[in-house]
N, CA, C and O atoms as CSV, one atom per row, in Angstrom:
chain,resi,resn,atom,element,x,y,z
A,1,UNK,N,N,1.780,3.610,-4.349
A,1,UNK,CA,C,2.787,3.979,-5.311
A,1,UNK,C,C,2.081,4.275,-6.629
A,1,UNK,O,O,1.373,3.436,-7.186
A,2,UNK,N,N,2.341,5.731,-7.198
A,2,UNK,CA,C,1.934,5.880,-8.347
A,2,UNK,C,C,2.185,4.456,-9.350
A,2,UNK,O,O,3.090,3.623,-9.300
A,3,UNK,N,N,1.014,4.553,-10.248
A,3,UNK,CA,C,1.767,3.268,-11.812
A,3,UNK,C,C,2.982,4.104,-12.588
A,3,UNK,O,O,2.985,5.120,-13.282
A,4,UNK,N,N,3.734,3.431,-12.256
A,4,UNK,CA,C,5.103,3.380,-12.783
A,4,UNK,C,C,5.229,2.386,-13.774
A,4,UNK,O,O,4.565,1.350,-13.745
A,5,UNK,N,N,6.097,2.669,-14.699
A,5,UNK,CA,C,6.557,1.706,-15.826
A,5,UNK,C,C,7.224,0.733,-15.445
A,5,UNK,O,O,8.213,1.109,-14.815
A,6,UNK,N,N,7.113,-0.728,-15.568
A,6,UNK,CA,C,7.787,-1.532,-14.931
A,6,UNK,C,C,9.305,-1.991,-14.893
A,6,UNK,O,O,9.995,-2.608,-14.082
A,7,UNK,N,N,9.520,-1.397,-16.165
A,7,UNK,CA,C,11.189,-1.171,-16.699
A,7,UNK,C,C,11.380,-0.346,-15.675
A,7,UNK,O,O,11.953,-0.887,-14.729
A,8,UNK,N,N,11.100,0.786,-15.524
A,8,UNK,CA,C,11.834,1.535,-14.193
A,8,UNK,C,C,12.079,0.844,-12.930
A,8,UNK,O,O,13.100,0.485,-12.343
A,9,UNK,N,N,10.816,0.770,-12.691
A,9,UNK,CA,C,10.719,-0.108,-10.950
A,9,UNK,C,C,11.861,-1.151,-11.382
A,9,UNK,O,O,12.816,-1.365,-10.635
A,10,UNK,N,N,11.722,-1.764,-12.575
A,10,UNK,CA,C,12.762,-2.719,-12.157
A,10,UNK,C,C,14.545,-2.743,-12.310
A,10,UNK,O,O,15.349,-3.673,-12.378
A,11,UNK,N,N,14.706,-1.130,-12.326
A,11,UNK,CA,C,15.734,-0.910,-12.637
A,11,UNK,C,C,16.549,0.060,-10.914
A,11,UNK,O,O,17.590,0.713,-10.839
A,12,UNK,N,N,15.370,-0.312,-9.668
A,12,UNK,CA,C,15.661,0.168,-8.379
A,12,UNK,C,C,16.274,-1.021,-7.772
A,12,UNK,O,O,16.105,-2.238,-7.850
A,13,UNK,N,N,17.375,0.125,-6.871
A,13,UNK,CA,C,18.910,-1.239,-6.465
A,13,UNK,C,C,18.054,-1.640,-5.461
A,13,UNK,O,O,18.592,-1.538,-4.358
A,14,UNK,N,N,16.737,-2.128,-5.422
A,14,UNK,CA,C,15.731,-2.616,-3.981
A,14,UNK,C,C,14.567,-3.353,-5.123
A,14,UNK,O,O,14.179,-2.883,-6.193
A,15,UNK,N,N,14.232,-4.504,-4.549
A,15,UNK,CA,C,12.574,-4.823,-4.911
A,15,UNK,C,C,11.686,-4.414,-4.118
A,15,UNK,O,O,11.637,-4.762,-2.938
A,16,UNK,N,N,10.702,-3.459,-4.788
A,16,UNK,CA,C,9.307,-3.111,-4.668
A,16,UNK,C,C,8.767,-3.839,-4.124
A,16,UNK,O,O,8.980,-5.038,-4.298
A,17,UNK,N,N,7.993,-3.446,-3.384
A,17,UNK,CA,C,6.463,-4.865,-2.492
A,17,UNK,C,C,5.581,-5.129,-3.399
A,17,UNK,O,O,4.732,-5.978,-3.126
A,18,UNK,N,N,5.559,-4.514,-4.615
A,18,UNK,CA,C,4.397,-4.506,-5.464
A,18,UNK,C,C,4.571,-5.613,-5.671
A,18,UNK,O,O,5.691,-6.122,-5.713
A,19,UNK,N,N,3.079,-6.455,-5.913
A,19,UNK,CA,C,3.019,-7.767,-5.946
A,19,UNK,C,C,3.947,-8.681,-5.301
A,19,UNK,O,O,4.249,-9.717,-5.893
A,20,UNK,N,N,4.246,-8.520,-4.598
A,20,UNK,CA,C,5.200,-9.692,-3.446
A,20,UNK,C,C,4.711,-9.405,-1.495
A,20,UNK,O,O,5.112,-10.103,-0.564
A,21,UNK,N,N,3.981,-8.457,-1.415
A,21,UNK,CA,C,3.068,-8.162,-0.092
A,21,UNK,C,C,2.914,-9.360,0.561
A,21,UNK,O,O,3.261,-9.552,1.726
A,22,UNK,N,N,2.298,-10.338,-0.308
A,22,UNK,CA,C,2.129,-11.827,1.019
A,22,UNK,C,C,3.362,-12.277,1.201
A,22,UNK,O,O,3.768,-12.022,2.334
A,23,UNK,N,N,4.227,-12.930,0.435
A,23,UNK,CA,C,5.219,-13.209,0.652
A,23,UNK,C,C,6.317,-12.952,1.914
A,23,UNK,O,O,6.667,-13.643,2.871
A,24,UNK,N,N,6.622,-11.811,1.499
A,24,UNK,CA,C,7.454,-10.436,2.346
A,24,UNK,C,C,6.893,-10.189,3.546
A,24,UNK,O,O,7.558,-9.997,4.563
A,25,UNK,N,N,5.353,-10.178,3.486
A,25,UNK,CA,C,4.738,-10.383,5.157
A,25,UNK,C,C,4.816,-11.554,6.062
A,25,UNK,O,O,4.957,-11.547,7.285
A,26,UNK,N,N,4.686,-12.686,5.156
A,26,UNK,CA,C,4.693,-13.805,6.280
A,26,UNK,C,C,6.241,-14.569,6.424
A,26,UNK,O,O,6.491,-15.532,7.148
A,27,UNK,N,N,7.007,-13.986,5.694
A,27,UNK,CA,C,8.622,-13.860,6.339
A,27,UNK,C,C,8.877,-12.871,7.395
A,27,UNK,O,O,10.027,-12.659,7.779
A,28,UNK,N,N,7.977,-12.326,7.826
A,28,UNK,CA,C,8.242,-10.852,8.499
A,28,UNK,C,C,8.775,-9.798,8.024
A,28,UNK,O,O,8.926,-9.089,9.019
A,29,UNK,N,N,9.187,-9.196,7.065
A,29,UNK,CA,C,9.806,-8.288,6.204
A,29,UNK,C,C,9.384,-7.142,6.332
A,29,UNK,O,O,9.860,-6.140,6.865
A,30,UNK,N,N,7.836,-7.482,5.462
A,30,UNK,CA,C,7.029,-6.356,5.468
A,30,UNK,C,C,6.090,-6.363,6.403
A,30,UNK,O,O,5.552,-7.449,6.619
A,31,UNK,N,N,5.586,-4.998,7.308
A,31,UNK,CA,C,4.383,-5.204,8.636
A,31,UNK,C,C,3.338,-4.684,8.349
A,31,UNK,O,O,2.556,-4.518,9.285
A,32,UNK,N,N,2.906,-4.221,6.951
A,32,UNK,CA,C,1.844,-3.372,6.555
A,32,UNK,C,C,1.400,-3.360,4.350
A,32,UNK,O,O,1.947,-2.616,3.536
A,33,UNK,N,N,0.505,-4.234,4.095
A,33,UNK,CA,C,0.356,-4.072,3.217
A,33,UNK,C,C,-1.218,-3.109,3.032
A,33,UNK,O,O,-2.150,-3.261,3.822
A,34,UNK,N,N,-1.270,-2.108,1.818
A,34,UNK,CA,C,-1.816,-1.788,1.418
A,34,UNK,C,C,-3.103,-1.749,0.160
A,34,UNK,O,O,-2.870,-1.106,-0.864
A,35,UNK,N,N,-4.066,-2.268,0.275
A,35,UNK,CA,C,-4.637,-1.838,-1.267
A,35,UNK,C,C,-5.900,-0.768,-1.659
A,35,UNK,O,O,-6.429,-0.240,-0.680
A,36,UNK,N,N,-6.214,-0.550,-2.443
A,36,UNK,CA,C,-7.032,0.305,-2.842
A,36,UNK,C,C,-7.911,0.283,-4.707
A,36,UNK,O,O,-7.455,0.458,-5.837
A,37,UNK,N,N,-9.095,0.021,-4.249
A,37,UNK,CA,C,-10.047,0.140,-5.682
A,37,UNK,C,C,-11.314,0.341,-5.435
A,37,UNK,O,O,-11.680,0.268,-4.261
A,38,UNK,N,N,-12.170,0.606,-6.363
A,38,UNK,CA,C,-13.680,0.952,-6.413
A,38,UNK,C,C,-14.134,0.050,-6.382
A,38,UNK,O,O,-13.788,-0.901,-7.082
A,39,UNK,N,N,-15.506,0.026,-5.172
A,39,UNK,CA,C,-15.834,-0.961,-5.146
A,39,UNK,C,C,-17.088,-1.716,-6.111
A,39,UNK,O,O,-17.997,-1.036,-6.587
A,40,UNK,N,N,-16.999,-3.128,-6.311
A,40,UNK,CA,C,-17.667,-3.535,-7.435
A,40,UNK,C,C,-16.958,-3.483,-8.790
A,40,UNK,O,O,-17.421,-4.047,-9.782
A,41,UNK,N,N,-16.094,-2.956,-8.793
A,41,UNK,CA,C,-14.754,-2.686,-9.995
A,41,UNK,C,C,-13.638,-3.488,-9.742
A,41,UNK,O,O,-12.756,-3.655,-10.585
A,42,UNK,N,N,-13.624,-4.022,-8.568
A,42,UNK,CA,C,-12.282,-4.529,-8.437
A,42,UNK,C,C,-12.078,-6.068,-8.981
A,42,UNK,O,O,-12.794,-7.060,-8.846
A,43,UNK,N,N,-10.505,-5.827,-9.817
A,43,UNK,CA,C,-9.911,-7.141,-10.829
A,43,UNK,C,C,-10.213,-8.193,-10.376
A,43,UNK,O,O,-10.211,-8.240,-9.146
A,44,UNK,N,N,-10.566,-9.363,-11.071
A,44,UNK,CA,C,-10.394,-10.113,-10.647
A,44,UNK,C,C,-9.179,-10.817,-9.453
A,44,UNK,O,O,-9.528,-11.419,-8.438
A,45,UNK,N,N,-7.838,-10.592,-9.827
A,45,UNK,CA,C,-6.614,-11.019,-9.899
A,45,UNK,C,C,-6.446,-10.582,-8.418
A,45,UNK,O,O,-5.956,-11.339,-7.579
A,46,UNK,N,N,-6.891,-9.282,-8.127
A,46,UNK,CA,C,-6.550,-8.633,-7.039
A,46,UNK,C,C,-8.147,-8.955,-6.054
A,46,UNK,O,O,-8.633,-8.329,-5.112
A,47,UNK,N,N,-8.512,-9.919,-6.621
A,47,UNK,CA,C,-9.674,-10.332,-5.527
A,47,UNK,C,C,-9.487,-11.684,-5.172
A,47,UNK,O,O,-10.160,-12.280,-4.331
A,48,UNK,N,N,-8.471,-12.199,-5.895
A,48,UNK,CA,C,-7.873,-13.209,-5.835
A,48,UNK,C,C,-6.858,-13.216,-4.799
A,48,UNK,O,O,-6.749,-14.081,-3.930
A,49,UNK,N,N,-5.967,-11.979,-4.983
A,49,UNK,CA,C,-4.737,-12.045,-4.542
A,49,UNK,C,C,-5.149,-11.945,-2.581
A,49,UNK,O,O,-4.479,-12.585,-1.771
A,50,UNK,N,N,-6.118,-11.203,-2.236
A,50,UNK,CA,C,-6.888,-10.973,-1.542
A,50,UNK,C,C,-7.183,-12.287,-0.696
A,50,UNK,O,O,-6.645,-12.506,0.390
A,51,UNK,N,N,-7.983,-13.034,-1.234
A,51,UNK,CA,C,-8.349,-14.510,-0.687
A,51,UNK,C,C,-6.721,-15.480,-0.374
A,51,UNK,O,O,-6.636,-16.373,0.470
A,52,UNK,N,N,-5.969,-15.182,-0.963
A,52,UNK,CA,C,-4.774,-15.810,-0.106
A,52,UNK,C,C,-4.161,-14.953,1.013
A,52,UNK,O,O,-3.405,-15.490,1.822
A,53,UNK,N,N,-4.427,-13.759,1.088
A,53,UNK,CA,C,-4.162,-13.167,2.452
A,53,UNK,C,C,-4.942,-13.660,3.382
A,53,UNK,O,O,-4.506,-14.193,4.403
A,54,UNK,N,N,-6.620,-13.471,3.004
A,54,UNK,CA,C,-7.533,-13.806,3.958
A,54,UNK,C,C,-7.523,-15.201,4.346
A,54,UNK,O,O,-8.359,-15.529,5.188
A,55,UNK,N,N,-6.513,-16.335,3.766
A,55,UNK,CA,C,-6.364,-17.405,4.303
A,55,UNK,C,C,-5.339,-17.131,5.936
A,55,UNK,O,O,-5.546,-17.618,7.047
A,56,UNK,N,N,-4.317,-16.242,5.515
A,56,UNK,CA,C,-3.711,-16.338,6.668
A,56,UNK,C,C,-4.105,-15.418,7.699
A,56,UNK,O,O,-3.342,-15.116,8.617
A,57,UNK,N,N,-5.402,-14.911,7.568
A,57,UNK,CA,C,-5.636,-13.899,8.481
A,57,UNK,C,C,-7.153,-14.928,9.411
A,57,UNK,O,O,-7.601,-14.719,10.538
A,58,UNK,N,N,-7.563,-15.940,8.441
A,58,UNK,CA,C,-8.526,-17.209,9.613
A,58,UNK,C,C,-7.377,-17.489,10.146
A,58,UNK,O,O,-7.641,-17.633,11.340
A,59,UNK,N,N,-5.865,-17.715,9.947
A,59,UNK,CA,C,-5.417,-18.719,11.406
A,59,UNK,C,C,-4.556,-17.449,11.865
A,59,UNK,O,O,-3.408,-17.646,12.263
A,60,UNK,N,N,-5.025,-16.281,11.825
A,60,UNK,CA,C,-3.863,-15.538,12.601
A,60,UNK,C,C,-2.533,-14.907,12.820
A,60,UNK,O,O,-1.832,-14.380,13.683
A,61,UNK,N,N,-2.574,-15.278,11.458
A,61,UNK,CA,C,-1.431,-14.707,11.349
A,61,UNK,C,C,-1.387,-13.314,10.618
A,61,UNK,O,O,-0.290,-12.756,10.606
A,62,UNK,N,N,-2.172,-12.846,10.166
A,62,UNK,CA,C,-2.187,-11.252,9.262
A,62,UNK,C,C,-3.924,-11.199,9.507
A,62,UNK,O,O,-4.911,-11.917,9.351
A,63,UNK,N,N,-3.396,-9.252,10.207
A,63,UNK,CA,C,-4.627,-8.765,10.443
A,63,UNK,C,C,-5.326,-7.930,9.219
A,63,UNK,O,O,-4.577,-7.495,8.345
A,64,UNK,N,N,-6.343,-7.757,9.150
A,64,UNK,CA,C,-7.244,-7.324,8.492
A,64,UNK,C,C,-8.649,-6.126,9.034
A,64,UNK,O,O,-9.558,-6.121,9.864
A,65,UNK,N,N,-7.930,-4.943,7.635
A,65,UNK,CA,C,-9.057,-3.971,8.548
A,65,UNK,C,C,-9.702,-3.518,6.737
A,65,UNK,O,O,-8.861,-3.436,5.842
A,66,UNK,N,N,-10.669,-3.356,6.531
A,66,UNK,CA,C,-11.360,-2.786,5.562
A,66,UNK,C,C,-12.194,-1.102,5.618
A,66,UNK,O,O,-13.097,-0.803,6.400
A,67,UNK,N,N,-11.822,-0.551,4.976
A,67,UNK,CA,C,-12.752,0.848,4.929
A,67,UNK,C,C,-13.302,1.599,3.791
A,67,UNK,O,O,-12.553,2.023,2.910
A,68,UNK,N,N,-14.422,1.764,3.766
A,68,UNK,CA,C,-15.207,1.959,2.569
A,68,UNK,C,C,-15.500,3.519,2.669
A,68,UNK,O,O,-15.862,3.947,3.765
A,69,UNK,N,N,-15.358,4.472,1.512
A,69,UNK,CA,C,-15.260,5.765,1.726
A,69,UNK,C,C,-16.052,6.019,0.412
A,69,UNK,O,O,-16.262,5.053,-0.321
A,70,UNK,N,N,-16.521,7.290,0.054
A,70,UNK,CA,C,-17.321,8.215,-1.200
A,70,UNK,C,C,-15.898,8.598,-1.690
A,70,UNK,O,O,-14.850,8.791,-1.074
A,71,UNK,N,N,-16.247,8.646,-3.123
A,71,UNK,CA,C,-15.161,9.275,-4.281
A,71,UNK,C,C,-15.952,10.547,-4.242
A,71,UNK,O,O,-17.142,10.711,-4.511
A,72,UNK,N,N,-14.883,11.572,-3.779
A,72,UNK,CA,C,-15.149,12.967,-3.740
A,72,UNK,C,C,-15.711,13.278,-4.919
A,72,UNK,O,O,-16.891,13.613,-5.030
A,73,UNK,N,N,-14.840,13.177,-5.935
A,73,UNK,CA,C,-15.064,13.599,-7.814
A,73,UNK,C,C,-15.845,12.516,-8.186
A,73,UNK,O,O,-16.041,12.701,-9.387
A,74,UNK,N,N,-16.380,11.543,-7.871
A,74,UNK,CA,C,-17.185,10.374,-8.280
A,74,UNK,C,C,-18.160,9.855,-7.143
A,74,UNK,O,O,-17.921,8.836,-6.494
A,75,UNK,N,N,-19.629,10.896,-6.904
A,75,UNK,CA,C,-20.266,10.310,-5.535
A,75,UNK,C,C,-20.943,8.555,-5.972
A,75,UNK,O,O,-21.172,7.642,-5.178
A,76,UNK,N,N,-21.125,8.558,-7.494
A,76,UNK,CA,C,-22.103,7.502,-7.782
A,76,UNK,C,C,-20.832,6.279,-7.391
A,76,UNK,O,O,-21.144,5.098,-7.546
A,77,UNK,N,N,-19.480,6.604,-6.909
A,77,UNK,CA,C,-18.757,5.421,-6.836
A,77,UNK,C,C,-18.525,5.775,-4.801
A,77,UNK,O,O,-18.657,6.698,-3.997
A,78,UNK,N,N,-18.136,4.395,-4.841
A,78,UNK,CA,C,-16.943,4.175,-3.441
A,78,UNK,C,C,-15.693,3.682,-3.903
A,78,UNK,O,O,-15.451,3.229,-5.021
A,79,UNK,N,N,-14.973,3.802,-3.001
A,79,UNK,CA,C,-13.445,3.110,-2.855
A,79,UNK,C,C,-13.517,2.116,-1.553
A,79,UNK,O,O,-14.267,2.219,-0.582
A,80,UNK,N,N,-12.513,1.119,-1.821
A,80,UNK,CA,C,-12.248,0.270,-0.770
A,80,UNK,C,C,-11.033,0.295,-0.306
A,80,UNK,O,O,-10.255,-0.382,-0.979
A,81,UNK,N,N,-10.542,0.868,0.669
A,81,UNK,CA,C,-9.000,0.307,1.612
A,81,UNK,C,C,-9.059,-0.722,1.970
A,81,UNK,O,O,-10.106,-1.017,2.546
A,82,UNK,N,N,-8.157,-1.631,1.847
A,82,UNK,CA,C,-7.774,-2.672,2.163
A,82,UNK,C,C,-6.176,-3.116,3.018
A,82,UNK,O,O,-5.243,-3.627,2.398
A,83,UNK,N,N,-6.132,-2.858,4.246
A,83,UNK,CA,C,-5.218,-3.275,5.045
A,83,UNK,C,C,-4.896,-4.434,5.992
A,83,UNK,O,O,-5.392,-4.776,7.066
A,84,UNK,N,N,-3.944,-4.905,5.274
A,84,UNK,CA,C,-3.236,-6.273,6.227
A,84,UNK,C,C,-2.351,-6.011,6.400
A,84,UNK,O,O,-1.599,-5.391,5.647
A,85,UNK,N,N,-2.089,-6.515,7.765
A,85,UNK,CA,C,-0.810,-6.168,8.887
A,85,UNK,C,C,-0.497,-7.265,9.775
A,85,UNK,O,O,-1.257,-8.168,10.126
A,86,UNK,N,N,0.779,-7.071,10.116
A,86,UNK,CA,C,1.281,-8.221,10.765
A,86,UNK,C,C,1.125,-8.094,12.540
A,86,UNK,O,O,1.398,-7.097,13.208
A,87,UNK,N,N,0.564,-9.529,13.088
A,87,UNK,CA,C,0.262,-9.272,14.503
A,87,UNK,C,C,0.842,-8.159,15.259
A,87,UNK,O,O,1.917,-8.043,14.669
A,88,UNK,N,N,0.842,-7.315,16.122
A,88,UNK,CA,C,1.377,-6.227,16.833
A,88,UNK,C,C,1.751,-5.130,16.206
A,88,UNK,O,O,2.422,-4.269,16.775
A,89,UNK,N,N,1.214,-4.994,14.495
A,89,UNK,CA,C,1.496,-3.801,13.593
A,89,UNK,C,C,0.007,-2.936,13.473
A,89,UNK,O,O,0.052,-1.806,12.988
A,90,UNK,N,N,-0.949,-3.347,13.805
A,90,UNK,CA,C,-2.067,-2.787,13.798
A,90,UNK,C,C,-2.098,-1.234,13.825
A,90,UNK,O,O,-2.632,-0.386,13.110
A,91,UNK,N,N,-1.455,-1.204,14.731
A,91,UNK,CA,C,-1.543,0.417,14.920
A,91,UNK,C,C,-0.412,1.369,13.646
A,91,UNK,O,O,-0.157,2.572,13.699
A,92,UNK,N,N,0.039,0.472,12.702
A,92,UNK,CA,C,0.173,0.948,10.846
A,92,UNK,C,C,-0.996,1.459,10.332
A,92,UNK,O,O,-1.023,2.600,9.871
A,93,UNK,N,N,-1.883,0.810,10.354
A,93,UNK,CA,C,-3.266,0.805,10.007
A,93,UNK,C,C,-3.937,2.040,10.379
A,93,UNK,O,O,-4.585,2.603,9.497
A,94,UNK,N,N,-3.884,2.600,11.644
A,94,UNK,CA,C,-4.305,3.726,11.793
A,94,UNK,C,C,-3.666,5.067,11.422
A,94,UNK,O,O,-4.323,6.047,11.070
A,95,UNK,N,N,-2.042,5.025,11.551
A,95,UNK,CA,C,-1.449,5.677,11.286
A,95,UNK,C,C,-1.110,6.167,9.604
A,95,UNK,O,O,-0.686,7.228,9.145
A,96,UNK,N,N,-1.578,4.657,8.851
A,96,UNK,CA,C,-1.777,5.247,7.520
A,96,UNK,C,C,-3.148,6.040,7.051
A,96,UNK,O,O,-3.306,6.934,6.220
A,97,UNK,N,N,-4.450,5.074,8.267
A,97,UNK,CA,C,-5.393,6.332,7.692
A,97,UNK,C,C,-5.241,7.710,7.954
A,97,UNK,O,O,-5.559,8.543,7.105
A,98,UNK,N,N,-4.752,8.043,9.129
A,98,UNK,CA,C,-4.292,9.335,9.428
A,98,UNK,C,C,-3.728,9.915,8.122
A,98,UNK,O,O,-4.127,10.821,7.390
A,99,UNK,N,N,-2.819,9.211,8.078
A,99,UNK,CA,C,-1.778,9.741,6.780
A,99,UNK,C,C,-2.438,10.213,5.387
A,99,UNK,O,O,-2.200,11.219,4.718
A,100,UNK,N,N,-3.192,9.340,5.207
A,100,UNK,CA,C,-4.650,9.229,3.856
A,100,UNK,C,C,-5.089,10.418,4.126
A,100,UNK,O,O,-5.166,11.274,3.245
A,101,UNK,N,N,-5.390,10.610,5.197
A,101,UNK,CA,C,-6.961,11.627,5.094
A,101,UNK,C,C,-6.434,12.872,5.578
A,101,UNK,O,O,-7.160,13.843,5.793
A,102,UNK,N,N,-5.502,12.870,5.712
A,102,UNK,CA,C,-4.359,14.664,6.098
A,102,UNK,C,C,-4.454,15.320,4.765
A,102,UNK,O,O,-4.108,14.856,3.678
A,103,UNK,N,N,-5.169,16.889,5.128
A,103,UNK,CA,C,-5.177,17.868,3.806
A,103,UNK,C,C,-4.101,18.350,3.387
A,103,UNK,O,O,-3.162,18.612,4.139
A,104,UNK,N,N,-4.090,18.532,2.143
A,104,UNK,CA,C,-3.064,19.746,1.658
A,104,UNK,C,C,-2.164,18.467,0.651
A,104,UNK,O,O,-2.033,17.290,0.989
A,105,UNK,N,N,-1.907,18.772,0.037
A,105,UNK,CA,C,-0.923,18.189,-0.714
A,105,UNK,C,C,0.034,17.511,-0.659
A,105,UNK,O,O,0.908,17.750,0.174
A,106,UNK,N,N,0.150,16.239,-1.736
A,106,UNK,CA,C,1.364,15.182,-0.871
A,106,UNK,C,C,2.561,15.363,-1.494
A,106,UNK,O,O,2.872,15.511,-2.676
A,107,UNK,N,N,3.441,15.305,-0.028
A,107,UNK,CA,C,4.829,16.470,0.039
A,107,UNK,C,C,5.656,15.326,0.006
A,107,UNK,O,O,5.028,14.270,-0.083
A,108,UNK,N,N,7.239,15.207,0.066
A,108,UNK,CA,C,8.186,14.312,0.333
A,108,UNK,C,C,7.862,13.785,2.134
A,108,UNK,O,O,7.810,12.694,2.703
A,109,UNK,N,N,7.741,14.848,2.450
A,109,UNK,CA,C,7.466,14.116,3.773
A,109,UNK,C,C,6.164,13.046,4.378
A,109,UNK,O,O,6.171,12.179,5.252
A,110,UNK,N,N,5.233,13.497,3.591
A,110,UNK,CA,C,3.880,12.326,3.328
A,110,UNK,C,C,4.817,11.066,2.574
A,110,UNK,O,O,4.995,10.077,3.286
A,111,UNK,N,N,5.412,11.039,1.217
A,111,UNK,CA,C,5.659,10.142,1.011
A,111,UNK,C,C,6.757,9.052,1.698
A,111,UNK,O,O,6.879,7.902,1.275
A,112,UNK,N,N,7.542,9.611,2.838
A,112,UNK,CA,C,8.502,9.333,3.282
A,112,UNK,C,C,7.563,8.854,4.559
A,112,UNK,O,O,7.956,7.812,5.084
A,113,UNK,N,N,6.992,9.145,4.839
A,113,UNK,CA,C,6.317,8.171,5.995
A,113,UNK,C,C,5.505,6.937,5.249
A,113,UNK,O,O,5.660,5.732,5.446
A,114,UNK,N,N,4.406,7.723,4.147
A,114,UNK,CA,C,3.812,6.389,3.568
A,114,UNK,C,C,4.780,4.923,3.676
A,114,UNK,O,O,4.437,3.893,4.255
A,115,UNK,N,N,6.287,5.202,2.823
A,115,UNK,CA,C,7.371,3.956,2.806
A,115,UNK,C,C,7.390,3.669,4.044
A,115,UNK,O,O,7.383,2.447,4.190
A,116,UNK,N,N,7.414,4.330,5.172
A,116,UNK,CA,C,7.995,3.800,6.831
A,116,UNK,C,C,6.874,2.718,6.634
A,116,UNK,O,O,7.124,1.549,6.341
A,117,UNK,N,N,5.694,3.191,6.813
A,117,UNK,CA,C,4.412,2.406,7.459
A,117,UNK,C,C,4.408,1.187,6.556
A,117,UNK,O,O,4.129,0.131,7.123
A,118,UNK,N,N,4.712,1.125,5.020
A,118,UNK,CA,C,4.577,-0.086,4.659
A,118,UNK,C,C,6.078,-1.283,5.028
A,118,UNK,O,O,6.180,-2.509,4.989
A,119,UNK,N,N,7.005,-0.211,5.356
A,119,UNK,CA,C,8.326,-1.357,5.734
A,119,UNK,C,C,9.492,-0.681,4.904
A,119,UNK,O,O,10.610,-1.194,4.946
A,120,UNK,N,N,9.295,0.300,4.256
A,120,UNK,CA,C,10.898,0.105,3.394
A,120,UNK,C,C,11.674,0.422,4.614
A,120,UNK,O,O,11.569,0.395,5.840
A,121,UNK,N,N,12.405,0.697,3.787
A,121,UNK,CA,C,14.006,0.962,5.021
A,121,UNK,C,C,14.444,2.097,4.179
A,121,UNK,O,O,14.438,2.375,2.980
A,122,UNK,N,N,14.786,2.584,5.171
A,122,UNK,CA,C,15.086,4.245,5.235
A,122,UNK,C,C,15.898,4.682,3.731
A,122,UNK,O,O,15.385,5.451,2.917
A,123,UNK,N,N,16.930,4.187,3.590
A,123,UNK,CA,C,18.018,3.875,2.389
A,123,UNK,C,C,16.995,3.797,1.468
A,123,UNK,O,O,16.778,4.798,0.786
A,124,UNK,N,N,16.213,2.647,1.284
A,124,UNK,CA,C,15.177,2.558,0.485
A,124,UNK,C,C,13.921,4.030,-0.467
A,124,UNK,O,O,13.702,4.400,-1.620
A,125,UNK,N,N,13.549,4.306,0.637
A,125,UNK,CA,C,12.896,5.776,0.730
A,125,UNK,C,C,13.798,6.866,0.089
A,125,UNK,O,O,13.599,7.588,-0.888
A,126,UNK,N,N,14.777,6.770,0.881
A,126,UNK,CA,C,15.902,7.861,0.362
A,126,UNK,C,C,15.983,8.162,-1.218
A,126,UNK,O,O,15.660,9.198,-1.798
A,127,UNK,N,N,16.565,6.826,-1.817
A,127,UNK,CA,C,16.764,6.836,-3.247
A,127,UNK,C,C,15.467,7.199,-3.591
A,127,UNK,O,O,15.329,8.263,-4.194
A,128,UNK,N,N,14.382,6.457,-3.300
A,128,UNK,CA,C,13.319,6.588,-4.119
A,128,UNK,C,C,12.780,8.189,-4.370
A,128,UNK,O,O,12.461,8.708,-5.440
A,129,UNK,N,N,12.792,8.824,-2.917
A,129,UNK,CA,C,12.629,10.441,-3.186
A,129,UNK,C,C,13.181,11.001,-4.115
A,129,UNK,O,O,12.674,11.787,-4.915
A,130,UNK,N,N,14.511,10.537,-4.049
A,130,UNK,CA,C,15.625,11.415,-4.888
A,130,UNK,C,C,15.709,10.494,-6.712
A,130,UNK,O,O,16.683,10.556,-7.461
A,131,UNK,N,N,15.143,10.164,-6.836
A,131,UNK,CA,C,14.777,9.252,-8.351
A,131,UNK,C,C,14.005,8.923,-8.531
A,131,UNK,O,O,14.152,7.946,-9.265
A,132,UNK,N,N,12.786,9.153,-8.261
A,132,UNK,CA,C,11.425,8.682,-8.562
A,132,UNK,C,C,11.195,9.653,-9.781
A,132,UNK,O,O,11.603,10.779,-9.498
A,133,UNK,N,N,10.629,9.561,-11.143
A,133,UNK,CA,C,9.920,10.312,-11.996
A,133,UNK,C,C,9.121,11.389,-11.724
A,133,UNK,O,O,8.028,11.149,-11.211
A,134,UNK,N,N,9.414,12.491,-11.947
A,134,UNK,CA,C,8.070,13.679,-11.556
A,134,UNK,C,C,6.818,13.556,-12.020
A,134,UNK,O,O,6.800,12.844,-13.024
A,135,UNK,N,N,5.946,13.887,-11.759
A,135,UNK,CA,C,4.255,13.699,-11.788
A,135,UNK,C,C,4.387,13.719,-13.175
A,135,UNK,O,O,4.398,12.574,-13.628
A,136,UNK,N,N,4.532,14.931,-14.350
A,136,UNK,CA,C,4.684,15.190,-15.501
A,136,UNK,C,C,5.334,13.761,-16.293
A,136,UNK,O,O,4.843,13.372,-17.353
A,137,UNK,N,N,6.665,12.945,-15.535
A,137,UNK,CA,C,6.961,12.039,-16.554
A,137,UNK,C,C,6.107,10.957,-16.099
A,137,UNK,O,O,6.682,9.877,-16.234
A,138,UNK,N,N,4.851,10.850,-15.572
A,138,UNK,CA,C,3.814,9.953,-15.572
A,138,UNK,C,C,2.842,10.107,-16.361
A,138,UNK,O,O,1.911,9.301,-16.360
């Protein structure tokens, strides 16, 4: 999800996964969390947030896949994907890298699957297409 102003996000008739991913996963809610940063750059907070997933992924309960890629516009950097998923969701994981690494420009219909794979619900997606801020009011 683009950075959005948080007054907005918090003005959607739905809560965001942003920052609530563990939670929402180990209720079953959500079957696919996402993250993404450069590596050696990444926040503290979110290396933090990280180590309480990776607690529940030693006993099994949330899977874990990592992938390290070149910044096209930045070779002296990498990026890190970071995916946890809930037992028998694994195959999210592939289907979002698919999704990642598909050319051409991201359309409503890229973003409307991105929401499937992390869990929204359809209703969810819907509004968000149709009220989300255009690139420009970012």
């Amino acid at each position: 999800m683009p950075n959005m102003p948080s007054e907005w996000l918090r003005q959607l008739p739905y809560l965001v996964h942003t920052n609530r991913e563990l939670g929402l996963m180990l209720r079953g809610v959500k079957p696919l969390a996402y993250f993404m940063e450069f590596v050696g750059r990444e926040p503290d907070i979110c290396i933090r947030y990280w180590r309480m997933f990776d607690r529940h992924v030693a006993v099994g309960h949330l899977i874990r896949r990592e992938a390290i890629g070149a910044c096209p516009d930045l070779p002296q950097l990498e990026y890190r994907m970071l995916f946890y998923a809930l037992p028998g969701h694994e195959w999210r994981i592939d289907a979002m890298l698919t999704l990642l690494n598909e050319p051409g420009a991201w359309a409503d219909n890229r973003e409307r699957r991105f929401g499937e794979l992390l869990g929204y619900e359809g209703w969810q997606i819907d509004y968000w297409l149709k009220h989300r801020p255009s690139p420009a009011d970012a």
